[in-house]
C-alpha positions as CSV (number, residue, x, y, z in Angstrom):
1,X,91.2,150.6,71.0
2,X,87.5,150.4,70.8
3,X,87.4,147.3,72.8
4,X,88.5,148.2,75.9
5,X,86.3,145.8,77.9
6,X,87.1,143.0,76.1
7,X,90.4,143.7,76.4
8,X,90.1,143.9,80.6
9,X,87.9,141.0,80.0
10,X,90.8,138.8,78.0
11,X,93.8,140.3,80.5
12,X,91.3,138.7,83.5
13,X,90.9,135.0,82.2
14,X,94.6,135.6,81.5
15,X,95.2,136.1,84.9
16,X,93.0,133.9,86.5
17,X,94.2,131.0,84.1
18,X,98.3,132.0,85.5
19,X,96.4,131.8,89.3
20,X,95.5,128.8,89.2
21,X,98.3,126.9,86.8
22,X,100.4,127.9,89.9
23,X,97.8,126.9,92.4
24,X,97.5,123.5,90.5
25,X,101.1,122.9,90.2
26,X,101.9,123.5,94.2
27,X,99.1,121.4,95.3
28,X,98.6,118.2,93.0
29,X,101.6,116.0,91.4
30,X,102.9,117.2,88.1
31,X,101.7,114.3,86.2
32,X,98.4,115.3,87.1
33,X,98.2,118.6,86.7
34,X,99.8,117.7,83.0
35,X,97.2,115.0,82.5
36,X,94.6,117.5,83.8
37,X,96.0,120.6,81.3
38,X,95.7,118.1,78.0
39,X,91.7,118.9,78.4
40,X,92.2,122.5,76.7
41,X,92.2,122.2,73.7
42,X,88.9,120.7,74.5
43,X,87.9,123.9,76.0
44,X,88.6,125.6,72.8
45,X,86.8,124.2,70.5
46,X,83.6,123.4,72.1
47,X,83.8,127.4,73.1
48,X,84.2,128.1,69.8
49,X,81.7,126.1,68.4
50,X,79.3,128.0,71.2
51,X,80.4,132.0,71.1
52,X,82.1,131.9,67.7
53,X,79.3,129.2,66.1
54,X,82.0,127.7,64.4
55,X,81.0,124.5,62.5
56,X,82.3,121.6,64.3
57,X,81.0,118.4,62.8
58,X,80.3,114.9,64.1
59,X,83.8,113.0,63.4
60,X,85.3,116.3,65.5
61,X,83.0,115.6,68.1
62,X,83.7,111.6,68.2
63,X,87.5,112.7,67.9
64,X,86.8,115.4,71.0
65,X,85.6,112.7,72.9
66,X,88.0,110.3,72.6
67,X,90.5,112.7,73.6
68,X,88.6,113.5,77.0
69,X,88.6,109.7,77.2
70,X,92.5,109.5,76.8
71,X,92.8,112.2,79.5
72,X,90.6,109.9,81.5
73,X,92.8,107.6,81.1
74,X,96.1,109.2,82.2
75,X,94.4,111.1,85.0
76,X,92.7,107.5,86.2
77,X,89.5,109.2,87.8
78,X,89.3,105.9,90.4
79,X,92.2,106.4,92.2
80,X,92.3,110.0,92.1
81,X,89.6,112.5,95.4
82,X,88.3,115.8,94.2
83,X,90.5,118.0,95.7
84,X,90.7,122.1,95.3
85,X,94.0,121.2,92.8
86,X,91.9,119.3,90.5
87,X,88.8,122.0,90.2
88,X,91.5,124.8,89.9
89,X,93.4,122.8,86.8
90,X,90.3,122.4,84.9
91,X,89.6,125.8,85.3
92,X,92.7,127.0,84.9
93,X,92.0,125.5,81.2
94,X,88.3,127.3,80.7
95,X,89.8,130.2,81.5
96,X,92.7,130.1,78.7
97,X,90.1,128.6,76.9
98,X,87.9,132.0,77.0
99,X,91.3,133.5,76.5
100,X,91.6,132.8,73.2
101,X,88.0,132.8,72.3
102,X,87.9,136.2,73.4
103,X,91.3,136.9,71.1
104,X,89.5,135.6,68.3
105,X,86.5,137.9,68.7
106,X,88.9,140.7,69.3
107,X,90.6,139.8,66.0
108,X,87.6,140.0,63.7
């Protein structure tokens, strides 16, 4: 390939994303974590929308947001402390979020 370092690149958020799904899973309840993994296809498109400048236009933002607001909902943020479970979920989704992104650019 002539991408190597993307490809080490894409097999690290890979990896990372695996770490801490299982972290996430061991430490917080599996509703949760579940309500917490809805928020990637989040990830995606406003990552897309950054590195692959994709058009995403104002109804897809309004509908973006009202699906962060349903995973609000499920999750119910007021009863729910910070904890190292919740950080590594949401990451856990950025990085299979880059994952893709960086698929994408690898498949141009």
């Amino acid at each position: 390939t002539k991408h190597l370092p993307l490809h080490l690149l894409r097999i690290c958020f890979v990896s990372l994303a695996m770490l801490c799904t299982y972290y996430t899973y061991i430490t917080i309840p599996l509703s949760l974590a579940t309500g917490i993994g809805f928020t990637g296809p989040i990830w995606v498109t406003c990552f897309a929308a950054l590195f692959l400048k994709e058009q995403v236009s104002f109804k897809q933002w309004v509908a973006i947001a009202i699906g962060y607001g349903g995973v609000l909902v499920i999750i119910q943020p007021v009863n729910v402390v910070v904890s190292y479970g919740i950080i590594t979920g949401i990451l856990s989704n950025v990085f299979a979020a880059l994952a893709i992104i960086s698929m994408k650019i690898l498949t141009k």
